[in-house]
N, C-alpha and C positions, 0 to 999 in steps of 0.2 A: 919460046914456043915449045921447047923443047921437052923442059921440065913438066911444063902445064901439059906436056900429052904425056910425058912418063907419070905424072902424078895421076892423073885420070883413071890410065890404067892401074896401077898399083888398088888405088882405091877400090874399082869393080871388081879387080881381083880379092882381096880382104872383105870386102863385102857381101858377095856371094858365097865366100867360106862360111863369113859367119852366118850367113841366113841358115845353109844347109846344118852346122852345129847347132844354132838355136831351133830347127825344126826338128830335131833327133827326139824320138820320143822318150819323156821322160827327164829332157833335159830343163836344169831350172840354173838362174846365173847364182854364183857362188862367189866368195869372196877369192880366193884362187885365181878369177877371172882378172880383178882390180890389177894382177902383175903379169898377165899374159900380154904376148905381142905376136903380130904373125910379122915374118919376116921373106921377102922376095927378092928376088933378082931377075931382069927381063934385059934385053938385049935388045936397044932401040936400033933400027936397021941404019947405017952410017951414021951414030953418034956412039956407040958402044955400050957399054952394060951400065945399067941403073938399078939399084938398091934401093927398095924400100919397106920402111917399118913403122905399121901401123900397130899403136896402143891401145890396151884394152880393148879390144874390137868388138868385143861380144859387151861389155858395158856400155860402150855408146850407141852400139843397134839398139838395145834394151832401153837405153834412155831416147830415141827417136821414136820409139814403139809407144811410151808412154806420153810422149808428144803429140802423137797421131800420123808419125811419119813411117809410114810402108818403104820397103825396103825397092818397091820399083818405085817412089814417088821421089824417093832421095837418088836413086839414080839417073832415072829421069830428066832429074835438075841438071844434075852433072853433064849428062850426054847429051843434053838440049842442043840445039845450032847453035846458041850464045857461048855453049861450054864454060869454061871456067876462064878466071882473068885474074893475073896478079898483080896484086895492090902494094904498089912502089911500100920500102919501110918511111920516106919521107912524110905519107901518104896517112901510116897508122901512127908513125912517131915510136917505132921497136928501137929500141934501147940496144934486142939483143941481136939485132940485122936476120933475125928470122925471115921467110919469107911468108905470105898471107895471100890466102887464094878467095875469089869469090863468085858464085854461081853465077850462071848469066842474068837469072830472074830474079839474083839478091834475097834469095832464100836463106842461102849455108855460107857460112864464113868460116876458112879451116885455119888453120896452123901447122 
């Protein structure tokens, strides 16, 4: 439970970054972007600090955008009552013991 709410957070934070860069006027995505990553650290109260780092962020808002997904409908999903749930590796058959998250409404499948 723990992950699945530091992961949560992590996300709305990266995502809201990128909304406000991809709303900058004048901004258009570059390839520059394909190697950025934003990078966090949050302090879960009684489980200690969490790190996290989200890829290309501004190419996957970009490619949600040309899906038809707004940046509240994708969080949305995320912050729903169902929230997020992770799906044992037994589950997906990972190889690489990744862990695999998925929205309450089965919209978004992460990694």
């Amino acid at each position: 439970w723990n992950f699945v709410t530091a992961v949560t957070r992590g996300i709305k934070t990266t995502a809201e970054r990128a909304r406000k860069e991809a709303e900058a006027p004048g901004w258009n995505l570059d390839p520059a972007d394909f190697e950025r990553f934003y990078k966090d650290e949050f302090n879960q109260p009684g489980h200690g600090k969490f790190k996290f780092k989200d890829y290309a962020p501004l190419v996957f808002r970009d490619l949600r955008q040309m899906f038809g997904v707004n940046d509240e409908h994708y969080l949305a999903s995320i912050y729903a009552e169902e929230g997020i749930s992770e799906i044992s590796t037994a589950e997906t058959g990972s190889k690489s013991g990744q862990k695999f998250l998925i929205t309450g409404d089965g919209r978004y499948f992460m990694k």
